[in-house]
Structure formats: C-alpha cells, structure tokens
C-alpha positions as CSV (number, residue, x, y, z in Angstrom):
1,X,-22.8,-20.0,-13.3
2,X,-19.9,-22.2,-11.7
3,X,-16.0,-21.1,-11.3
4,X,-15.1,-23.4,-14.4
5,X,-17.8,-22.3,-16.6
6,X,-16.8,-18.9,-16.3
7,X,-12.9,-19.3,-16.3
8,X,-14.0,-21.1,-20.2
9,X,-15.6,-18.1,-21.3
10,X,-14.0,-15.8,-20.2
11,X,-10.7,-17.3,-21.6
12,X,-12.6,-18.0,-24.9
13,X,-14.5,-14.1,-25.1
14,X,-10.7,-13.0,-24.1
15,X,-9.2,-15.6,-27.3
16,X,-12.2,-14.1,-29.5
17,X,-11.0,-10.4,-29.5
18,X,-7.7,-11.1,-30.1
19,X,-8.3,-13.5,-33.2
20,X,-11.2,-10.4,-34.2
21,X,-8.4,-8.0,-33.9
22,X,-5.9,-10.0,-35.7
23,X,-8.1,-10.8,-38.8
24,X,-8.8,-7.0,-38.8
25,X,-4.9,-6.3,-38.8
26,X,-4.8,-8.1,-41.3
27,X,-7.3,-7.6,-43.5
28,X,-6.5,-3.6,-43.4
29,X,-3.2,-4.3,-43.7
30,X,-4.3,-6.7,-47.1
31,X,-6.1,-3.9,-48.3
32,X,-3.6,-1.0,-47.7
33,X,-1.1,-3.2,-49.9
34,X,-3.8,-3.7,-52.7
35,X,-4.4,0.1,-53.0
36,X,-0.9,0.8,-52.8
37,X,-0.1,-1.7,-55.9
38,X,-2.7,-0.3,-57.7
39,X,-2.0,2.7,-57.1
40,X,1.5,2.5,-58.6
41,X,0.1,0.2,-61.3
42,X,-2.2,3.3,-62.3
43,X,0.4,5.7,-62.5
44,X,2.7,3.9,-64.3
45,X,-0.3,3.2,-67.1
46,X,-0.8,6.7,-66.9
47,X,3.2,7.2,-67.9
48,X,3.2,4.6,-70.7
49,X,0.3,5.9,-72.5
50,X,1.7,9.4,-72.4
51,X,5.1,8.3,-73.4
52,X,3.1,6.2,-76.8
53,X,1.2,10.0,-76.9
54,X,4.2,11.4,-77.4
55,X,5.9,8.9,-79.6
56,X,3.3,9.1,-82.2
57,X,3.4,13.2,-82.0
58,X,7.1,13.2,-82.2
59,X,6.6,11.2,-85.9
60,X,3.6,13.3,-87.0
61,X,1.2,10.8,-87.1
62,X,-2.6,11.4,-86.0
63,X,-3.1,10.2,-82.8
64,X,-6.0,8.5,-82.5
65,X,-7.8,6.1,-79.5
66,X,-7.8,3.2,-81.8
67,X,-4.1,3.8,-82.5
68,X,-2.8,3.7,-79.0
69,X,-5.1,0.4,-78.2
70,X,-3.4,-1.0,-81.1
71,X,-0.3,-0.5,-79.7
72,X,-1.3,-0.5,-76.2
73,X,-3.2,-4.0,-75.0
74,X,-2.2,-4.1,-71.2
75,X,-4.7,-1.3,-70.4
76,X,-6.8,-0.7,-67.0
77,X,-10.3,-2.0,-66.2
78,X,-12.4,0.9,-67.0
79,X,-9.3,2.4,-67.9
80,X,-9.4,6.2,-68.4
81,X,-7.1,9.1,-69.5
82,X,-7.0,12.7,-70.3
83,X,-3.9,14.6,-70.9
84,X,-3.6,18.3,-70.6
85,X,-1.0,20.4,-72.0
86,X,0.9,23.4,-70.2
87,X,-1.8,25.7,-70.6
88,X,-4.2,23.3,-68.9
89,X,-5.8,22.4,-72.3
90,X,-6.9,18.7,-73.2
91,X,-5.1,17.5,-76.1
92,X,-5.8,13.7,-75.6
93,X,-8.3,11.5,-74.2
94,X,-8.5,7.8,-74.1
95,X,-10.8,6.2,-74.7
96,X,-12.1,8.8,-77.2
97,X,-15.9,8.6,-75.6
98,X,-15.5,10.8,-72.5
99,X,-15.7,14.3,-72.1
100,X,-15.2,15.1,-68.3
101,X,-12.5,14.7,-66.4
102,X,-12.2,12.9,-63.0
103,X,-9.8,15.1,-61.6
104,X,-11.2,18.1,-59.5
105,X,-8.3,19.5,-58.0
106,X,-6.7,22.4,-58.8
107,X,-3.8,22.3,-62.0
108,X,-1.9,24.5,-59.2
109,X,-1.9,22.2,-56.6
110,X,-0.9,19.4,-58.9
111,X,2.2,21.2,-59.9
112,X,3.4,21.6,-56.1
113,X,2.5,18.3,-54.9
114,X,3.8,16.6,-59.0
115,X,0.6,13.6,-58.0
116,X,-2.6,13.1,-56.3
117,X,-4.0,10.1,-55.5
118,X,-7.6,9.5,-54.8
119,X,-10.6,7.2,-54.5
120,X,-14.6,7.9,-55.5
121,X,-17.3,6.3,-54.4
122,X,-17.0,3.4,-56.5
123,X,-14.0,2.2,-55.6
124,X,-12.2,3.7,-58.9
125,X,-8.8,4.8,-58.2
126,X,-7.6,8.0,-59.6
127,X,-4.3,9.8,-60.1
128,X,-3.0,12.7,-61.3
129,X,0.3,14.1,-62.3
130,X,2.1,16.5,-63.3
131,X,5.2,16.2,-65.5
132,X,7.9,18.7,-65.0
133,X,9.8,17.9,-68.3
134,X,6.9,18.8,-70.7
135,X,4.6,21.0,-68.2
136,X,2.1,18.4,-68.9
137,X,-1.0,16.9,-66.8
138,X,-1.9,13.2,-67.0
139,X,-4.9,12.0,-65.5
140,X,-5.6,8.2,-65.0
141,X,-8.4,6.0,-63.1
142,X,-9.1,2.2,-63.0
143,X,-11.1,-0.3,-61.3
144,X,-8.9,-2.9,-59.3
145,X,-11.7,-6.1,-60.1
146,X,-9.0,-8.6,-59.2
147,X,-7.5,-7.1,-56.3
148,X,-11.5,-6.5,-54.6
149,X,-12.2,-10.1,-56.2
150,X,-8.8,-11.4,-53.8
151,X,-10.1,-8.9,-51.0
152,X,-13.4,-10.8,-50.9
153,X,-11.8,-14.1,-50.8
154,X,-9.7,-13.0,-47.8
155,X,-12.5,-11.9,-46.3
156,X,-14.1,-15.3,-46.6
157,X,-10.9,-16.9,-45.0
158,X,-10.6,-14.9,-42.5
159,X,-13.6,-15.2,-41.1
160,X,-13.3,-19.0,-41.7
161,X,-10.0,-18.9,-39.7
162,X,-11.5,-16.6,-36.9
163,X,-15.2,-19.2,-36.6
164,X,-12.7,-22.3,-36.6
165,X,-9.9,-20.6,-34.0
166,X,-13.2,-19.7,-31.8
167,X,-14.3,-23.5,-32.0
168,X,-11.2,-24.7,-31.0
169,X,-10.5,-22.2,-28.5
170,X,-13.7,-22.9,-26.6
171,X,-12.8,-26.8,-26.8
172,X,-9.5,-26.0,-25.5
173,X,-10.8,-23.6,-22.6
174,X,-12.9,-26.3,-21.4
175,X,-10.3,-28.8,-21.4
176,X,-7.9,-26.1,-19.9
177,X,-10.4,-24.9,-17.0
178,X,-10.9,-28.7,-16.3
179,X,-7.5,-29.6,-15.4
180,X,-7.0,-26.1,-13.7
181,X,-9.7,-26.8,-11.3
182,X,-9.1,-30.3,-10.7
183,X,-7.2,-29.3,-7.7
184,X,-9.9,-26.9,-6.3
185,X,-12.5,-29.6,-6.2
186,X,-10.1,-32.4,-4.7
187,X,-9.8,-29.6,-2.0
188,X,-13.3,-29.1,-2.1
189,X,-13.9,-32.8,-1.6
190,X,-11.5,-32.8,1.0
191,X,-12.9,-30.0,2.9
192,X,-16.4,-31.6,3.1
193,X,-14.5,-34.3,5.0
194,X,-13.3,-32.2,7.5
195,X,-15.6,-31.7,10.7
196,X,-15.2,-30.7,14.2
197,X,-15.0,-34.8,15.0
198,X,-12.4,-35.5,12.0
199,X,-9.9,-32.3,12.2
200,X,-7.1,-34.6,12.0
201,X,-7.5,-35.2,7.7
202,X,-5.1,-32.9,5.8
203,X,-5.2,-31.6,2.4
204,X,-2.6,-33.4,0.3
205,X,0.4,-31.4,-0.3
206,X,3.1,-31.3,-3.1
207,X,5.9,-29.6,-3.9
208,X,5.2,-27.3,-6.8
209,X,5.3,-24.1,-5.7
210,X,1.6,-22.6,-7.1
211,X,-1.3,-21.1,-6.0
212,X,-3.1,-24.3,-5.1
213,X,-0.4,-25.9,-3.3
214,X,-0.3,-22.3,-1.2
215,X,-4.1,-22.7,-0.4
216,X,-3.7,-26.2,0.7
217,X,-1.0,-26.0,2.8
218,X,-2.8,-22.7,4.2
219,X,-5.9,-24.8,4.8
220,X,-3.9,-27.1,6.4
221,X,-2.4,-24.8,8.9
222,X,-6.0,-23.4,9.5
223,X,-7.1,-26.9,10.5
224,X,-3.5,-27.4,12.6
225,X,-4.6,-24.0,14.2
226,X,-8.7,-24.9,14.7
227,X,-7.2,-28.6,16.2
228,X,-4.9,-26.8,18.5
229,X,-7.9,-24.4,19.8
230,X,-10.4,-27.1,20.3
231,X,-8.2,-29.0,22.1
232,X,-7.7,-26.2,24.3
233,X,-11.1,-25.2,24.7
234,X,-11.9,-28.6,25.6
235,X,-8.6,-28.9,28.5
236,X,-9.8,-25.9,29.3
237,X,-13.3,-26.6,30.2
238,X,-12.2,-29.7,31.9
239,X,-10.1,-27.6,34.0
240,X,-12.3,-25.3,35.1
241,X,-14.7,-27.6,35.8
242,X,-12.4,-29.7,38.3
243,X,-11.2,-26.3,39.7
244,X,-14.5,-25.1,40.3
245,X,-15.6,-28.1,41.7
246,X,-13.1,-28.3,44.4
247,X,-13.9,-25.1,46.5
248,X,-17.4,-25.1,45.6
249,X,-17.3,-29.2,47.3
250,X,-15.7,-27.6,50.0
251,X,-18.0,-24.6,50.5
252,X,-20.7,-27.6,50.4
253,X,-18.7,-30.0,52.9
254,X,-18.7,-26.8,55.6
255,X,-22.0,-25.9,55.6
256,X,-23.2,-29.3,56.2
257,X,-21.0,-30.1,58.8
258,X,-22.1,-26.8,60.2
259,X,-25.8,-27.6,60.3
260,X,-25.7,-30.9,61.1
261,X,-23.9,-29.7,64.8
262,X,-24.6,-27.1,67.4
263,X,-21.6,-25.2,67.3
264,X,-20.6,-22.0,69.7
265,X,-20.6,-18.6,68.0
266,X,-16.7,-18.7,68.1
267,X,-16.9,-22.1,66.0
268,X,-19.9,-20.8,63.6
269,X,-17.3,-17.7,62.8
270,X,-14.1,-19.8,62.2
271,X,-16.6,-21.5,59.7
272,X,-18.3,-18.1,58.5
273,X,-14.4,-17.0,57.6
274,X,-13.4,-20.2,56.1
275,X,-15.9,-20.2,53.9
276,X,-15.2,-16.1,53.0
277,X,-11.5,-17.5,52.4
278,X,-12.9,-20.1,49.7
279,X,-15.2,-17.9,48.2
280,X,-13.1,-15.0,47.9
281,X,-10.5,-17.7,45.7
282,X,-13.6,-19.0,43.7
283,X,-14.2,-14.9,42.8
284,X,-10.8,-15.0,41.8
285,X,-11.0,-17.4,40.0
286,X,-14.2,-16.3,38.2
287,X,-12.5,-13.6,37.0
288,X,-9.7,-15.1,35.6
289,X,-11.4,-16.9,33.6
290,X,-13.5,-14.3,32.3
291,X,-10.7,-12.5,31.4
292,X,-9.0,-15.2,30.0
293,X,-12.6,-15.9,27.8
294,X,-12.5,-12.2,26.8
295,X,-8.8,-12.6,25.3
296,X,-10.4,-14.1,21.9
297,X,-12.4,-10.9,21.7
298,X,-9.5,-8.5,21.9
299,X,-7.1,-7.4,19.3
300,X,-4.1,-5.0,18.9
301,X,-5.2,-1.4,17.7
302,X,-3.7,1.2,16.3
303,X,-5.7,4.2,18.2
304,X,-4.5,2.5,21.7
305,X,-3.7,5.6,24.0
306,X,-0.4,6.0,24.7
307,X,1.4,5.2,27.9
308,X,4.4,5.6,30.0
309,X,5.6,2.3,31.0
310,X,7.5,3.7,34.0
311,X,4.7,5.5,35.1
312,X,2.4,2.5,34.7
313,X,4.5,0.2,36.2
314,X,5.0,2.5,38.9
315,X,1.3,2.7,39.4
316,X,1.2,-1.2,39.3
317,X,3.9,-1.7,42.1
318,X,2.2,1.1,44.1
319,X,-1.3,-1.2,44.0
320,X,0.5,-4.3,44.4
321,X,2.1,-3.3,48.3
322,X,-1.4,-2.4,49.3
323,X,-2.3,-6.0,48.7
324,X,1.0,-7.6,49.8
325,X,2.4,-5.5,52.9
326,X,5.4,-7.5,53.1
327,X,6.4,-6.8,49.3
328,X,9.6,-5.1,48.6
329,X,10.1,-3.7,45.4
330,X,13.1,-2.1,44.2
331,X,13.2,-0.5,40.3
332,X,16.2,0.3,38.4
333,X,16.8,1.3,34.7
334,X,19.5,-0.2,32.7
335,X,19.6,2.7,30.6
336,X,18.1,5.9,30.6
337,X,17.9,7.7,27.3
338,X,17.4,11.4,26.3
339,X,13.7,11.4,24.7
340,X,11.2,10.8,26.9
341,X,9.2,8.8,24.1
342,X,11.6,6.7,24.7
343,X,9.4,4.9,27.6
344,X,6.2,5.4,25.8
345,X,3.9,3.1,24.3
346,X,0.6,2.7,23.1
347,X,-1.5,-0.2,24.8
348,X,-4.5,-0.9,27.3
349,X,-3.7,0.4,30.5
350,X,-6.2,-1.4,32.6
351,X,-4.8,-4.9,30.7
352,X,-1.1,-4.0,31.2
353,X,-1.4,-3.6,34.6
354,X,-3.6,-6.9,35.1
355,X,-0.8,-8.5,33.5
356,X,2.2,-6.8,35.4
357,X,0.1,-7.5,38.6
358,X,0.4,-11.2,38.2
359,X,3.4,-11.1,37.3
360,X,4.5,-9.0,40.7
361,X,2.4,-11.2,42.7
362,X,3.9,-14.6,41.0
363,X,6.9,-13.4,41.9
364,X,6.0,-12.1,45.4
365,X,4.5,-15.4,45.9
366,X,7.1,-17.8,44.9
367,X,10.0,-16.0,46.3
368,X,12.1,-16.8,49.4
369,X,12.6,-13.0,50.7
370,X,9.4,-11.3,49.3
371,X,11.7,-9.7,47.0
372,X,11.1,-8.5,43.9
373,X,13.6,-6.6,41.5
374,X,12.2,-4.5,38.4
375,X,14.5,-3.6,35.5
376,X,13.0,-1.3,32.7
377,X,15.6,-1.6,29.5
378,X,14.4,1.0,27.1
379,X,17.4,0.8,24.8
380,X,16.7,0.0,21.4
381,X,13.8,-0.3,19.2
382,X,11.4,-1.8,22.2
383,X,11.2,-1.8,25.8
384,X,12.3,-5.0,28.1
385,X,10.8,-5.2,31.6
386,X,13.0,-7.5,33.3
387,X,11.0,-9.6,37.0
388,X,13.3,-11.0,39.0
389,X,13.1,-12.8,42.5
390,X,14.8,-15.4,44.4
391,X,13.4,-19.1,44.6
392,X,13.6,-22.5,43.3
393,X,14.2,-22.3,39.7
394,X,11.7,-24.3,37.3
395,X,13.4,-27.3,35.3
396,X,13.5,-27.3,31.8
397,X,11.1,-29.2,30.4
398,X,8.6,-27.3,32.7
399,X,9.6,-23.7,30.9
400,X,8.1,-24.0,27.9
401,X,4.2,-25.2,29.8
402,X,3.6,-22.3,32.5
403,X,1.9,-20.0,29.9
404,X,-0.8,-22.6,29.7
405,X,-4.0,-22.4,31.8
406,X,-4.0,-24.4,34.5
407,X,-0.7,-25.9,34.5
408,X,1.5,-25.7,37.5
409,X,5.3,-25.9,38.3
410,X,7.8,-28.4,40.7
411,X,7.9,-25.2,42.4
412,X,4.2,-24.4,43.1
413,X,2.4,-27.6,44.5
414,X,2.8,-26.6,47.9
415,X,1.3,-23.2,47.4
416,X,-2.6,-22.3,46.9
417,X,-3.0,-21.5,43.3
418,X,-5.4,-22.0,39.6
419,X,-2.5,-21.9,37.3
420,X,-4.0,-19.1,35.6
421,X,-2.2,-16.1,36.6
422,X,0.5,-16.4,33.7
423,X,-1.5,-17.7,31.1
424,X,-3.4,-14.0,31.8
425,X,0.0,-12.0,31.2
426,X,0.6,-14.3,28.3
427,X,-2.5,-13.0,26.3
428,X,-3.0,-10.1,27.4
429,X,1.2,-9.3,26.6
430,X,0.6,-11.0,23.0
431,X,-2.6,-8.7,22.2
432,X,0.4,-5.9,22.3
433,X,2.3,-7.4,20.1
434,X,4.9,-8.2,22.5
435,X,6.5,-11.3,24.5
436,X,6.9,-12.8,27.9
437,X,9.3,-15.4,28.7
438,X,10.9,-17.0,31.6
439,X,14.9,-17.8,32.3
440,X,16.7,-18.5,35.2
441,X,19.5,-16.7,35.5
442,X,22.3,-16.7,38.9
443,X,22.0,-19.2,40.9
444,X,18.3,-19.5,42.6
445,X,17.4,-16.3,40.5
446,X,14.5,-16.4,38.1
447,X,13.5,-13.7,35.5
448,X,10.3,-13.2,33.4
449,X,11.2,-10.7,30.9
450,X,8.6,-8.6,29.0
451,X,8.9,-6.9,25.7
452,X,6.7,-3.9,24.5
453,X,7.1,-2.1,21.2
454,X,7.5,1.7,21.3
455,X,4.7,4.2,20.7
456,X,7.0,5.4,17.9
457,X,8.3,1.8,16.3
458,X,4.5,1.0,16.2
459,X,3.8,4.4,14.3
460,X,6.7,3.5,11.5
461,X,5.0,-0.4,10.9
C-alpha cells in the first residue's frame, strides 16, 4: 500500500467516525426530545381527562366512557386511563374495556415522588401521578405513532447524510493526499537524479516555512555535506598518492644507484641510513593517515574516562623532550581555581595526546628558539590550552587552510613535512566536542588555542 493511499484512508476512516458519531448524537438526542414531548403530552392528557372526571361528578351526572369521548376528541393513540381515589380504589377507567392497570409501582412511592414516568416493551409510554389537592392517582399511557413514524424518517436521513459525507470525503481525501504529496514525489524525482557523478543538482526550495520545504532544504545540505566529503576523499587520495610516491621514488632511486656501483662499506652505510631516514618518514606518514582514516569511525561518547588535562598535558610535554632534546617547555596557568574538577574532563587519552603532540612538535618545529610556552585557562565553563612559540607568522588568507590534509604554510616550505600533523589535532579535537584555532598575537608570536569542555559541563548537556 503507497504513502498516498494510506494518508486517503486513513483521513476518510478518521472522517467516517466522526460523521458515525455525529449522526448518533443526533439521533439520541432526536429521540430524547420525542420522549420528553410525549412525555409531557401524556401527562397533561392525563390532567384533562381527570379535570372532565371531575367536572361531570361535580354536576352529578353519570360518568360514562362514551361521555368523556364526547367531550373529549384529542385523545392518545392507544390512549389509556385509570383513576384511583385516596384510598387507592378505581373509580374510573377510560376506555371502559380494561381491567388492569399498567402501573406497578407502589401508591406510596407515587405520593413521594407526585409522577413516574416509564416505558414497556412496546414502546407505550406510561405515567403516573399523584394529585395532592384531591389525594387522587391518575394513570395514563400512549403510543407516540408519529413521533417513531418522524424517528424512522430521521433515521433514513441520517444515514443518507452519513453514506453521502463518506462519498465525498473519500473524493476529497484523494484529491487532498494528491496535492499533499505532490512535493514528496517532485523530491523523489529529484532524488533519483542525484548520483555520486551529478551531486551538484539541488532540490528546489521555497519560502514557506513547512515540513517539505524543511526536508528539502535538509536534503540539500546532505548533498552540500556528501559533495564536500567526496571532494575531499578524492584531494585526499590524490595527495597521498603524490606523497607516497615521492619517498618511495626515492627509496627506489638509491637502491639502484647502489647496485648498479661498487661502493666502500662507508658509502653502502651512508646509503643504508639514508634510506632508514626515508623510510622512517614514509612510517610516519602511514600512520597519519591511518589515523586520519580512522577519524570517520570515531564519535564523542558519553562513558569517555575522565581526565586531568594538566596531568595529561604534563605527560604529553614529558614524551615530547625525549623526542626533541632541545625542546623547552615552560607551563603556566592563567587561573587556578579551588575544585580540582575544574581541570577535568572526559575524552580519549591516547587521542588527546596524539593531538597535543603535534601540536608541541608544530610548534617545536617552526619556532626560532625551540621554545614553546603552555597556558592552561580553566576559568569558565571550559578549558582553553593556549601553544605559543616564536616564528614567522602565517598570512591571512593562509589561516583558515592549515587544518586541511596536506596543505602547507609560507612558513613551512623549507622544512620536511606531509601537511598532516594539524589536520590530526583538528579531528581528533572536534570528536571532543571542542576547537582548535590559530592567531597570531605580539609581534612574531603565534598561538593555537584549544578548547575542551569540562567533565562536569558535559554531565549537565
């Protein structure tokens, strides 16, 4: 069964029992009214043949049944009446034929509740009262014909009304559901268009502000997203490709040249170590891009241990010295608050140093002194980690590209490098929820800043 098929009967089943509960409103409502007129329309025939009862009494005349219909003609269908005296006696019947009354309740009852209203089987409606001003009982039933005639014909129009509504509210439905999902299949249409080769075609937009209009411009982001991501997978492998190539071509170049001549031992070791050199930077970079290819794999969670910055960072600086003997590292804190929560967080420890390490050694690397100063800000509702060193400072249309892979500064062509190193601390800083970013501050000072949410700020979103 299709979307639209199911929006139209689901609108006309929903359209149905409202227009079934309405005609049975109605028609109880129809019938309460009918009852209650006849009702009243018994009692008062009850009241005017008592009152021609007692008329004829008062001028001692025989009363008779063929008296009162002489001077009664508006009587009842089926019209029946017994009157009882105080004693509970029947002094009157009409007509003259019967011999049982219809009434069943108790004469006590009657004179505490003065009239009781009621309904047999056959639809005959009964009442009985009591009247206070001659301790008399007056029993009266009739058959409302007319009223069950009109109930009948309602009946009839109603369901009428409710088979005709249903017609015209599955029509309508249809018609409805067709223009509702006109849009849906236009997208639908559209979406079929869209392939790996062709993500450049966008969903028209508009500017009502519905549903539709939501998913297109969604799907149009997705597809700004997906274009974005190819794009970069493809730079990517083209990249790598061309920085793989290089040492690998070099690798190749030096062992030819080796075999093709007889060289001393010395020579055959300068070679051996040259080669060592270039394949320890292609095991470098191996491994940044594996863990640049594992970043689509890794998400923020919520059961991260938690950490101590300071202590990590601490750790980090520690590592870094083994590998750079010349680094100096000095680490300050702008502020140093009471709760030692303060400098917690909750993260990956093993990713957070990867990415601090880079960003030491990036520092390290492109500094004039080998200096490199750490600030740890932990004021506030995150924690800044402020990298600063001295050395040329990057332009500025150059600060907003050195988070991509493989791209590399003014500042950097002279030194042996991928391009990779910040494009790690980028991801790996973003699967934290937090930011890197570069600024140059004093004169031939430059500062990556990091930002970390705390341990507790994480608990509270």
């Amino acid at each position: 069964m299709n979307l639209k098929l199911r929006f139209a009967l689901l609108f006309t089943s929903f359209v149905a029992v409202i227009l079934f509960i309405a005609c049975i409103a109605i028609y109880i409502l129809v019938y309460k009214v009918r009852e209650d007129d006849y009702y009243k329309r018994v009692s008062k025939e009850g009241i005017e043949v008592y009152n021609i009862f007692t008329d004829i009494r008062k001028e001692d005349r025989q009363v008779s049944y063929r008296l009162i219909k002489e001077i009664h003609d508006n009587a009842l269908l089926y019209e029946k009446v017994f009157i009882l005296d105080s004693t509970g006696k029947l002094i009157f019947r009409f007509p003259d034929t019967i011999s049982i009354p219809l009434f069943h309740g108790s004469l006590s009852r009657l004179r505490s509740e003065k009239e009781i209203r009621s309904i047999d089987a056959n639809n005959y409606q009964q009442v009985a009262m009591y009247l206070p001003e001659t301790s008399s009982y007056v029993f009266v039933s009739g058959y409302d014909r007319h009223g069950f005639v009109r109930l009948g014909l309602i009946r009839l129009i109603l369901f009428v009304v409710f088979l005709g509504s249903l017609v015209l509210a599955v029509l309508i439905s249809f018609l409805f559901v067709r223009e509702a999902v006109k849009p849906l299949k236009d997208l639908g249409a559209q979406m079929k268009k869209t392939t790996v080769q062709n993500l450049t075609e966008r969903v028209p937009e508009t500017t009502a502000k519905d549903e539709i209009n939501d998913i297109a411009r969604n799907f149009n982001t997705m597809l700004e997203r997906l274009s974005k991501s190819f794009e970069f997978q493809k730079n990517f492998v083209y990249h790598a490709s061309h920085e793989l190539r290089t040492p690998l071509a070099i690798m190749l170049s030096q062992t030819e040249s080796a075999l093709n001549k007889t060289l001393s031992p010395s020579e055959y070791k300068t070679t051996l170590l040259s080669l060592k050199e270039e394949q320890r930077e292609l095991i470098e970079l191996t491994n940044s891009l594996l863990l640049i290819s594992q970043f689509e794999q890794l998400e923020f969670m919520q059961d991260w241990p938690r950490l101590r910055i300071d202590e990590l960072i601490y750790e980090t600086v520690s590592a870094c010295k083994k590998m750079f003997p010349n680094l100096v590292i000095d680490i300050v804190f702008a502020h140093v608050p009471d709760d030692d929560d303060d400098f917690v967080i909750r993260g990956n420890e093993s990713l957070l140093k990867s990415a601090f390490t880079n960003l030491i050694k990036n520092a390290y690397t492109y500094s004039v002194d080998q200096k490199v100063h750490i600030t740890i800000d932990a004021a506030g509702e995150s924690i800044s980690i402020h990298l600063d060193n001295t050395g040329t400072q990057l332009p500025a249309d150059e600060k907003e590209s050195i988070m991509i892979p493989f791209f590399r500064g003014g500042n950097a062509l002279t030194t042996k490098g991928y391009g990779l190193g910040l494009s790690i601390v980028y991801r790996f800083i973003a699967i934290h929820k937090g930011t890197v970013s570069y600024a140059p501050i004093a004169s031939d000072m430059n500062r990556f800043t990091v930002t970390l949410n705390k341990a507790s700020t994480q608990n509270r979103a």
